[in-house]
VEXLUM-171015 format. One record per residue (C-alpha): x, y, z; residue number from 1. Coordinates in steps of 0.1 Angstrom, whole numbers. Example, Ala and Ser with C-alpha at 12.3 -4.5 7.8 and 13.67 -1.06 7.14 Angstrom:
BEGIN
<site east="123" north="-45" up="78" num="1"/>
<site east="137" north="-11" up="71" num="2"/>
END
This chain:
BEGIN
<site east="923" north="2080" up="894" num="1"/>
<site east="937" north="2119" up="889" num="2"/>
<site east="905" north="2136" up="903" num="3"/>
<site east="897" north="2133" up="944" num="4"/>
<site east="864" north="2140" up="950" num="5"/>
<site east="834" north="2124" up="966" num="6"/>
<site east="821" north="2113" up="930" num="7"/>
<site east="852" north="2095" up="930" num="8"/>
<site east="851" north="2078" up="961" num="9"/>
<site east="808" north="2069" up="952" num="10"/>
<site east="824" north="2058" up="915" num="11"/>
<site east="850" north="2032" up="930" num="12"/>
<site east="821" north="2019" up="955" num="13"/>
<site east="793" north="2012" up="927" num="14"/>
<site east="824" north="1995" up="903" num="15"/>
<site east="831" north="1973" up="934" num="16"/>
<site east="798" north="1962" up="936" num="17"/>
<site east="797" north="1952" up="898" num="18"/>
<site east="826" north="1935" up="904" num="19"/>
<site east="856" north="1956" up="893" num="20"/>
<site east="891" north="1960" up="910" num="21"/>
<site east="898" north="1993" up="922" num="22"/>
<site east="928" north="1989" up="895" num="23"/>
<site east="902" north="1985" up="864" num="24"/>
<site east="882" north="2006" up="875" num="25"/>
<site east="911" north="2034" up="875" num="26"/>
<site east="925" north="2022" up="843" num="27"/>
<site east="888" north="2027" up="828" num="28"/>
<site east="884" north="2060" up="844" num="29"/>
<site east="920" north="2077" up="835" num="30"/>
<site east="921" north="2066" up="801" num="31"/>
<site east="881" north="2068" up="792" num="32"/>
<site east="863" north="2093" up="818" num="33"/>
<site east="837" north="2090" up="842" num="34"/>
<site east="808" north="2082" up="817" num="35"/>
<site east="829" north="2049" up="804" num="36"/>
<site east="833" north="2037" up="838" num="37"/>
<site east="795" north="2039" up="847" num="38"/>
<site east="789" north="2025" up="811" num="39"/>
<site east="806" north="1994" up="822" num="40"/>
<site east="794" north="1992" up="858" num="41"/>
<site east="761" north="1994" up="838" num="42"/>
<site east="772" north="1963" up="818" num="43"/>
<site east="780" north="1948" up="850" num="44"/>
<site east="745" north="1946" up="858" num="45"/>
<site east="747" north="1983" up="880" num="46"/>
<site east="726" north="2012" up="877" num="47"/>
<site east="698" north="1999" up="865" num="48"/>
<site east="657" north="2004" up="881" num="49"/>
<site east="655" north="1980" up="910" num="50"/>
<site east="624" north="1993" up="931" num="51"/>
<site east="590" north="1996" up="922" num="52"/>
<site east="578" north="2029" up="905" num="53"/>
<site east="555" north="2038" up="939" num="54"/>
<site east="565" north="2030" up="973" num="55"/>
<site east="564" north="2043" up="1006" num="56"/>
<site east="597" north="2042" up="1026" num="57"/>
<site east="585" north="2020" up="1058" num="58"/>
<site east="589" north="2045" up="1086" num="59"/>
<site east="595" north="2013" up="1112" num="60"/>
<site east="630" north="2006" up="1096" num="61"/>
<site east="646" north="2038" up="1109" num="62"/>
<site east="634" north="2033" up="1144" num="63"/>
<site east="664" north="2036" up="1163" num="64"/>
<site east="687" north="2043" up="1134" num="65"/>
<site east="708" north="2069" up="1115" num="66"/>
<site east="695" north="2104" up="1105" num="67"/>
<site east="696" north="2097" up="1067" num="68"/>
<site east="675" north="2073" up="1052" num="69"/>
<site east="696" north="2049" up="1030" num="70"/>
<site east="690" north="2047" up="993" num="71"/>
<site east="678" north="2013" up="998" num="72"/>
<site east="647" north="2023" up="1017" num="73"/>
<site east="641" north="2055" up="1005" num="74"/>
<site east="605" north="2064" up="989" num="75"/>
<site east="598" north="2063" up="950" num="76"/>
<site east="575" north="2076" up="929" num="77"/>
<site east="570" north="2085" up="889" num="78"/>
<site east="544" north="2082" up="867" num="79"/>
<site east="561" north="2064" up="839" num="80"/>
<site east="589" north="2036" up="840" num="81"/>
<site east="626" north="2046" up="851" num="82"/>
<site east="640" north="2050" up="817" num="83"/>
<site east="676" north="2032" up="814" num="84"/>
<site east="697" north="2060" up="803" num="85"/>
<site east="729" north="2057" up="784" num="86"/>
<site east="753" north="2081" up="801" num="87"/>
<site east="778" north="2079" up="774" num="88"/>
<site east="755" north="2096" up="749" num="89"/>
<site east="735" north="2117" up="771" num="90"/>
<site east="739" north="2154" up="774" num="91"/>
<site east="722" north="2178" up="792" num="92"/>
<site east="714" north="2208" up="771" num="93"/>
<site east="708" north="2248" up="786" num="94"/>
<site east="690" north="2270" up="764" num="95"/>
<site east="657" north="2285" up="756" num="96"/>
<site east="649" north="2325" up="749" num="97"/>
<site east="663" north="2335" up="785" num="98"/>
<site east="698" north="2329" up="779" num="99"/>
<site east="725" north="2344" up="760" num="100"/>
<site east="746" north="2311" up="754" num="101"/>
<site east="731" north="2278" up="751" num="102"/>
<site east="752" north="2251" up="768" num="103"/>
<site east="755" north="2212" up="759" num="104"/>
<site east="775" north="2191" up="787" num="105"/>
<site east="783" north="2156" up="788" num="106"/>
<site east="784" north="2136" up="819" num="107"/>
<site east="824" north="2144" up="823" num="108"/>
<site east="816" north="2179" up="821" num="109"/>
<site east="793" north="2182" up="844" num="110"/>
<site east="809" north="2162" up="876" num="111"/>
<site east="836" north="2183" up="870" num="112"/>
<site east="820" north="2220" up="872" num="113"/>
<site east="815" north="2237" up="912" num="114"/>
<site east="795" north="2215" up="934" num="115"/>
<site east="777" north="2219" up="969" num="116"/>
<site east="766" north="2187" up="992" num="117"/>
<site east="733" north="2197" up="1014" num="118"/>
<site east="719" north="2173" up="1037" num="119"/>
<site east="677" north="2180" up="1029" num="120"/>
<site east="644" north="2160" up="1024" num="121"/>
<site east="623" north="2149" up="993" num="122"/>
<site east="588" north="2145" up="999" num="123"/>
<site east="558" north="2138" up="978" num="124"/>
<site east="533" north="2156" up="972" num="125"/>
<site east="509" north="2135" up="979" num="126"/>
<site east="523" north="2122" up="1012" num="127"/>
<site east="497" north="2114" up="1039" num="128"/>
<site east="467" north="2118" up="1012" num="129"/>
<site east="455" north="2084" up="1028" num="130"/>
<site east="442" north="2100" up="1055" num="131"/>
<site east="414" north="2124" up="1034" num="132"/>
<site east="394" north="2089" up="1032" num="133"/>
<site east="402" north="2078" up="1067" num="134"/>
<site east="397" north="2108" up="1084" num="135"/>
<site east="375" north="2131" up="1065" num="136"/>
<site east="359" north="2105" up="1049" num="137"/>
<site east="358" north="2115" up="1012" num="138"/>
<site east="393" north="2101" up="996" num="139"/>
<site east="416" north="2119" up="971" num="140"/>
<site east="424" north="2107" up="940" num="141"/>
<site east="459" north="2086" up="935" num="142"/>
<site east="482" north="2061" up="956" num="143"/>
<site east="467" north="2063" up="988" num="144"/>
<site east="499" north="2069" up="1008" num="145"/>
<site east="506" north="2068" up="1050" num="146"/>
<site east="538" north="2093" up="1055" num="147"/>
<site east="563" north="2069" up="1039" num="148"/>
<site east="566" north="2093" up="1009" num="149"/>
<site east="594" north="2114" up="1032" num="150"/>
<site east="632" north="2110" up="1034" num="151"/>
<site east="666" north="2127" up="1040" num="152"/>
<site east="696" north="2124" up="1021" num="153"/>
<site east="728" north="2138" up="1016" num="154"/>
<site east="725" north="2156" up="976" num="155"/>
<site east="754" north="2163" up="955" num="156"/>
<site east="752" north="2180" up="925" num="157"/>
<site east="760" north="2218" up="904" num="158"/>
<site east="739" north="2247" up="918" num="159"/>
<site east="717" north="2252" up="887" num="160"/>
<site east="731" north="2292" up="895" num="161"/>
<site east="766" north="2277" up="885" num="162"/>
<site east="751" north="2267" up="852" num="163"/>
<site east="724" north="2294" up="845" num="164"/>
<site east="754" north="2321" up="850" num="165"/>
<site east="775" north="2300" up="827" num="166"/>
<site east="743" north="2301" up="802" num="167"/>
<site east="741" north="2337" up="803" num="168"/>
<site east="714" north="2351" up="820" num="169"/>
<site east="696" north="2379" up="803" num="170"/>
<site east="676" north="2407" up="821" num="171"/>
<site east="642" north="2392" up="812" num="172"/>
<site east="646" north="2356" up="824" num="173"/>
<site east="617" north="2346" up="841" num="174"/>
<site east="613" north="2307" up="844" num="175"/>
<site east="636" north="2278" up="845" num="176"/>
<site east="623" north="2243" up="836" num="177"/>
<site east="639" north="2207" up="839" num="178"/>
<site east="624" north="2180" up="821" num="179"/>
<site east="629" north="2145" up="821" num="180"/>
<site east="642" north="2114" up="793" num="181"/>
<site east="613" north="2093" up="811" num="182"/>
<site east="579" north="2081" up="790" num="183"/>
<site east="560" north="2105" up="801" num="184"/>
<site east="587" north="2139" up="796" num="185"/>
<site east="582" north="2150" up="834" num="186"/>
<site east="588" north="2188" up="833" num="187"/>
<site east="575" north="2218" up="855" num="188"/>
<site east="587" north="2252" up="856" num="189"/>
<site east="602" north="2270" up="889" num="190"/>
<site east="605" north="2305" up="892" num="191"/>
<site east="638" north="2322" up="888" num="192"/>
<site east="650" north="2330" up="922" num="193"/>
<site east="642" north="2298" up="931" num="194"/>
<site east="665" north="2282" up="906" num="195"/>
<site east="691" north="2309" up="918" num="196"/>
<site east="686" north="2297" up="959" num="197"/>
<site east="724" north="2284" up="968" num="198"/>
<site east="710" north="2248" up="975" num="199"/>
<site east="687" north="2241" up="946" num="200"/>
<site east="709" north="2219" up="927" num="201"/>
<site east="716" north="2193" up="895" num="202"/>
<site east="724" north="2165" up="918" num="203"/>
<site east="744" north="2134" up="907" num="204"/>
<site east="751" north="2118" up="941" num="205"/>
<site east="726" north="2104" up="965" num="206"/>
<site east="739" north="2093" up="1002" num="207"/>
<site east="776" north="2098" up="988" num="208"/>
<site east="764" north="2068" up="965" num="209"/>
<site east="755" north="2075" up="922" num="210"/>
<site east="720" north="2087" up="922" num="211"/>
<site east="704" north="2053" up="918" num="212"/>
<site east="683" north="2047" up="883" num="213"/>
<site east="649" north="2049" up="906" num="214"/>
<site east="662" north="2086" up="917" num="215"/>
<site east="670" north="2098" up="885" num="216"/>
<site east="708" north="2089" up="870" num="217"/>
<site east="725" north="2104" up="853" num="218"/>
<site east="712" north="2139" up="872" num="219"/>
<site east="679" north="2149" up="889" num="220"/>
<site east="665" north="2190" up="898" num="221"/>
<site east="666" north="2187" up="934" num="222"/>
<site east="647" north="2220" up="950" num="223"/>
<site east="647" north="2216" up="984" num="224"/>
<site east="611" north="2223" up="1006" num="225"/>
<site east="588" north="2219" up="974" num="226"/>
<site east="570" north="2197" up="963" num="227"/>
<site east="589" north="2161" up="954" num="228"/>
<site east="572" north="2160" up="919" num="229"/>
<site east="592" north="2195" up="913" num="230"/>
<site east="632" north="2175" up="914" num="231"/>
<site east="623" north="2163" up="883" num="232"/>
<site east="643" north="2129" up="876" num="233"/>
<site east="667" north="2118" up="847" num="234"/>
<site east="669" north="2156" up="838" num="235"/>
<site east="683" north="2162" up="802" num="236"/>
<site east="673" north="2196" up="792" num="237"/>
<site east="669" north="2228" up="812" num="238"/>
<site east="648" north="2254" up="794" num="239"/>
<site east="648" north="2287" up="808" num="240"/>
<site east="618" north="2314" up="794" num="241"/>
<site east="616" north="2351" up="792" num="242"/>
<site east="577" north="2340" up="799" num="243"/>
<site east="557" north="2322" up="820" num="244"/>
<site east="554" north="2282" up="811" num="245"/>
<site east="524" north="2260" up="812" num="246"/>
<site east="525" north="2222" up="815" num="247"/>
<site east="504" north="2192" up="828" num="248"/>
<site east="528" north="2201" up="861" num="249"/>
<site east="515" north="2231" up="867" num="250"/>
<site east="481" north="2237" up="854" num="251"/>
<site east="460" north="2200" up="857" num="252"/>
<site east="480" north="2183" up="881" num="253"/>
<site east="501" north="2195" up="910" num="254"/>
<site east="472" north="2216" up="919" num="255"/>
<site east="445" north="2222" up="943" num="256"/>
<site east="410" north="2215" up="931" num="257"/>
<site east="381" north="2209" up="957" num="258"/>
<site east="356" north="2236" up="971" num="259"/>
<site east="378" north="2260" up="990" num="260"/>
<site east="394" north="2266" up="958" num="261"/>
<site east="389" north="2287" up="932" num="262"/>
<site east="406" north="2280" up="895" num="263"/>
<site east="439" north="2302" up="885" num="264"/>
<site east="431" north="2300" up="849" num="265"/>
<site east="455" north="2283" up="827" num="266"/>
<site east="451" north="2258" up="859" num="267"/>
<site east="427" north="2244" up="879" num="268"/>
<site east="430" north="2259" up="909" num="269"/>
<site east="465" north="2271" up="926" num="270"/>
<site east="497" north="2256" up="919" num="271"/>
<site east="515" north="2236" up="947" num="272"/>
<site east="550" north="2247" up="952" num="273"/>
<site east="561" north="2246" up="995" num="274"/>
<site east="554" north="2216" up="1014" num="275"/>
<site east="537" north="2218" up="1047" num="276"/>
<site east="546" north="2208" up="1084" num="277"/>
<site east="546" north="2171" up="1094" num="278"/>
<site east="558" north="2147" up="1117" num="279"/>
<site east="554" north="2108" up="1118" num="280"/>
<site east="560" north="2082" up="1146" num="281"/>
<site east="591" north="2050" up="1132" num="282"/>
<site east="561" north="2025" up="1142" num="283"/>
<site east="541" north="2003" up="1122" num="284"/>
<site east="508" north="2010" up="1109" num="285"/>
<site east="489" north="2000" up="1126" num="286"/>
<site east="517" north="1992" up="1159" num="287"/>
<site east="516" north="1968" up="1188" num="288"/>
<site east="534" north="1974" up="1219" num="289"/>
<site east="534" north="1955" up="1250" num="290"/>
<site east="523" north="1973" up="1285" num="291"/>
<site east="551" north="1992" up="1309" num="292"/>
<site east="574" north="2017" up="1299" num="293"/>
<site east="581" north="2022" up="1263" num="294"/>
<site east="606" north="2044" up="1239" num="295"/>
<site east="591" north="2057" up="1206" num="296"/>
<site east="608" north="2076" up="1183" num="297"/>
<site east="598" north="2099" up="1149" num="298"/>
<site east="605" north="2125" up="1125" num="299"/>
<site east="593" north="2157" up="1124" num="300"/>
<site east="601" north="2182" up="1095" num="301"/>
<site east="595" north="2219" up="1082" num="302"/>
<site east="602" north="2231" up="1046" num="303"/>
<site east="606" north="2268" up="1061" num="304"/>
<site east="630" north="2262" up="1087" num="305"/>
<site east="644" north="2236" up="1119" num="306"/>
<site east="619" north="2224" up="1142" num="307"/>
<site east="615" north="2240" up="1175" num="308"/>
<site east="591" north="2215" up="1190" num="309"/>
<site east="573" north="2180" up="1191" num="310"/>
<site east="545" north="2174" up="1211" num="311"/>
<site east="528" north="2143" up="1221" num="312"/>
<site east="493" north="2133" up="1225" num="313"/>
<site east="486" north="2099" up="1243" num="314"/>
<site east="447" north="2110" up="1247" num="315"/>
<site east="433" north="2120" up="1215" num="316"/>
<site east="448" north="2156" up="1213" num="317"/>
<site east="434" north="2164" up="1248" num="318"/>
<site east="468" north="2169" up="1262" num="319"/>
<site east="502" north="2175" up="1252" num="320"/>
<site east="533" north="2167" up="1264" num="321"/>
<site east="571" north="2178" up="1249" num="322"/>
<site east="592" north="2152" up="1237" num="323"/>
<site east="632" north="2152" up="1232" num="324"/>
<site east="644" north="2164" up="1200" num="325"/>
<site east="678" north="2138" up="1187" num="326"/>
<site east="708" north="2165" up="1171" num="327"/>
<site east="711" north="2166" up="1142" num="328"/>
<site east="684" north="2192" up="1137" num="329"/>
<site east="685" north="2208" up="1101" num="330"/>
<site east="667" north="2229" up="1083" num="331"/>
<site east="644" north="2218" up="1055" num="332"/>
<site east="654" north="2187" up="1062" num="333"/>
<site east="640" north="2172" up="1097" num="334"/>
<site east="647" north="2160" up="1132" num="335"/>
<site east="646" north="2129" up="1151" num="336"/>
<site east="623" north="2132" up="1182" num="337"/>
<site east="620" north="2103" up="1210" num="338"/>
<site east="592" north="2102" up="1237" num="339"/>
<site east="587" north="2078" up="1268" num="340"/>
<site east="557" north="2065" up="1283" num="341"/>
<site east="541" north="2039" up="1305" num="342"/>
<site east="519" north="2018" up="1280" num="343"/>
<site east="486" north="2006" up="1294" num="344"/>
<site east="465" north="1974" up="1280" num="345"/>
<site east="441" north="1985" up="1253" num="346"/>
<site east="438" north="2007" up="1220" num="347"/>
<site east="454" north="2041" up="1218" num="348"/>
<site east="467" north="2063" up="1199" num="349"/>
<site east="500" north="2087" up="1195" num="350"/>
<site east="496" north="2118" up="1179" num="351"/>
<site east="531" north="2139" up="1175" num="352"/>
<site east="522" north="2178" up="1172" num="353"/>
<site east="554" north="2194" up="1153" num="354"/>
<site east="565" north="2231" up="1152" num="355"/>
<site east="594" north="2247" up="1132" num="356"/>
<site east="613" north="2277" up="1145" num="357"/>
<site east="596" north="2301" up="1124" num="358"/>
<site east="557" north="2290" up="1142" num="359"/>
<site east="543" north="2272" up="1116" num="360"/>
<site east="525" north="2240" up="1131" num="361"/>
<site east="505" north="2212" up="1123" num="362"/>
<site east="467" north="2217" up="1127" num="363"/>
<site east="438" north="2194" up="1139" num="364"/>
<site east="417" north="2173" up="1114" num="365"/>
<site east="388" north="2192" up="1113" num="366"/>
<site east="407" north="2225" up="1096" num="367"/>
<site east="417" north="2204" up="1072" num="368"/>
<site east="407" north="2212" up="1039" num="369"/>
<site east="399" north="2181" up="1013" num="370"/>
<site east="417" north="2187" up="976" num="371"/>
<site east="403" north="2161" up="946" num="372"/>
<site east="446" north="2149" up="942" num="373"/>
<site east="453" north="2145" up="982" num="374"/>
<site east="484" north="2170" up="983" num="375"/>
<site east="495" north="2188" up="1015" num="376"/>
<site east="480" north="2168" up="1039" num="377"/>
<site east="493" north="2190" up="1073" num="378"/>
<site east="472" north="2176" up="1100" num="379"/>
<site east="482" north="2160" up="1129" num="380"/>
<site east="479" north="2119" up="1127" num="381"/>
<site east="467" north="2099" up="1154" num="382"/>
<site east="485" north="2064" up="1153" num="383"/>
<site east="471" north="2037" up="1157" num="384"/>
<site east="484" north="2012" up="1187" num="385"/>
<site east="471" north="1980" up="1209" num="386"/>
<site east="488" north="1975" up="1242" num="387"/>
<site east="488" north="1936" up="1243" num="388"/>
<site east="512" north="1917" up="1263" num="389"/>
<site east="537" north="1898" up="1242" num="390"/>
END
């Protein structure tokens, strides 16, 4: 293969695992491109939806493992089926009244323009909406997740600034909008200058792997610290608008509707965009542990900055108590946090606390306000545990 790059090295990997030489899969590559070598790894039984449209990434597995949490594991959710996309035919077109130069690319084209790799989370919207019902005791409408809906990965794709300048900006550009191939045409609008931030990207790699079918291949928006239903998946058109755009995404759902909100007419209340603080412990839910001393482990993660802190509550949220932060610690993206103990017989409860570098923390239950979709739960979560000898 002529071109060394990381989409290279993830190209060779997924043609291996369809079972291709490394020598076919160069041949295919030098003398038909990129797209025809997916197109047969596809063939090959590759790249195609594997996981169910909504689940939670079990935070158990990454007890005691890597930062990143593998493709394999990581969360999913859309609100159609994962379209199979035919890469060979599929384009992504720029255009709309905000540019000067509408742009068509084909797969080739666009592995092959500037890229930037940024190690960030994806998180759901909805992540944590579970506990409206448990702990406020009026439930939310829609999947009635824990904190699975949370992971890292290492993105790689074109800084959607690399393709708007290419577009041709003009003065009055306003909104940019990606929006999906999928059945139900996923699209929602971002501001400008957050389509011009350095590390919101078209990405194209997931975990130095292709981005899976379930994530979004050929290309998925990725805008890091939003809202997870904002990287829109299997992208094929980005429309960018001299005015502001209204869609489902931003006006009926993806908003916060309940009683301590008032409606932002065209929507029903104020649009979600930033995520909030949270933190979640790699046990079980509910856990068991056995008595004497114990090691626990979690996340914590901020879409405003690195995490300065996690705190601990083995008493309800009566007391406190620091525990150790695991490098690497990254912004808008998370940190691994460990804490010891001496486990006693009987029920309890651990209730990490986390704080970013920039003071925003999580808050108790009771400040909690209740919205009718369950997004931006930020409250701290008590975990359930029983102390039981083995």
């Amino acid at each position: 293969m002529g071109q060394e790059n990381s989409w290279v090295d993830a190209a060779l990997k997924l043609a291996e695992q369809s079972g291709m030489s490394r020598d076919e899969a160069s041949k295919v590559f030098d003398t038909k491109g990129a797209s025809a070598l997916l197109a047969e790894c596809t063939a090959r039984g590759a790249l195609k939806p594997t996981k169910p449209m909504i689940a939670e990434m079990p935070f158990e597995v990454m007890a005691g493992k890597g930062y990143l949490m593998p493709n394999s594991v990581f969360y999913t959710f859309a609100h159609g089926h994962a379209p199979t996309v035919d890469v060979g035919t599929w384009r992504l077109k720029l255009g709309g009244d905000g540019v000067e130069k509408p742009l068509e690319l084909t797969y080739d084209q666009l592995i092959n323009l500037p890229s930037r790799t940024v190690t960030r989370y994806l998180e759901c919207a909805g992540n944590g909406r579970a506990f409206y019902d448990l702990f406020l005791q009026e439930k939310a409408m829609g999947p009635q997740w824990h904190l699975g809906g949370y992971g890292i990965a290492e993105w790689t794709g074109v800084p959607f600034s690399e393709l708007l300048s290419r577009a041709g900006l003009k003065k009055n550009a306003r909104e940019v909008m990606p929006a999906g191939v999928d059945s139900q045409t996923a699209r929602r609008p971002m501001p400008l200058d957050k389509a011009m931030a350095d590390d919101t990207l078209l990405v194209y790699l997931m975990n130095r792997e292709i981005l899976p079918a379930d994530h979004g291949f050929p290309a998925r928006a990725f805008l890091p610290g939003w809202v997870g239903s904002s990287s829109i998946k299997w992208v094929s058109e980005v429309i960018v608008s001299t005015e502001p755009i209204h869609v489902t995404m931003n006006t009926t759902s993806y908003v916060l509707i309940g009683p301590d909100y008032q409606p932002e007419p065209p929507a029903k209340g104020p649009v979600i965009t930033t995520q909030v603080v949270k933190s979640a412990c790699c046990l079980p839910w509910p856990a068991t542990l056995q008595p004497g001393d114990q090691k626990v482990s979690g996340y914590a993660w901020s879409p405003f900055g690195k995490i300065a802190h996690v705190d601990l509550s083995l008493d309800g949220g009566k007391t406190f108590q620091e525990a150790t932060l695991i490098e690497p610690n990254i912004e808008r993206a998370g940190v691994r946090w460990e804490f010891e103990f001496a486990a006693r017989p009987g029920n309890m409860t651990i209730t990490p606390r986390a704080t970013d570098d920039k003071g925003n923390t999580q808050w108790d239950v009771s400040r909690q306000k209740w919205n009718q979709l369950g997004y931006l739960f930020g409250a701290m979560v008590p975990h359930p545990v029983k102390v039981v000898p083995s």
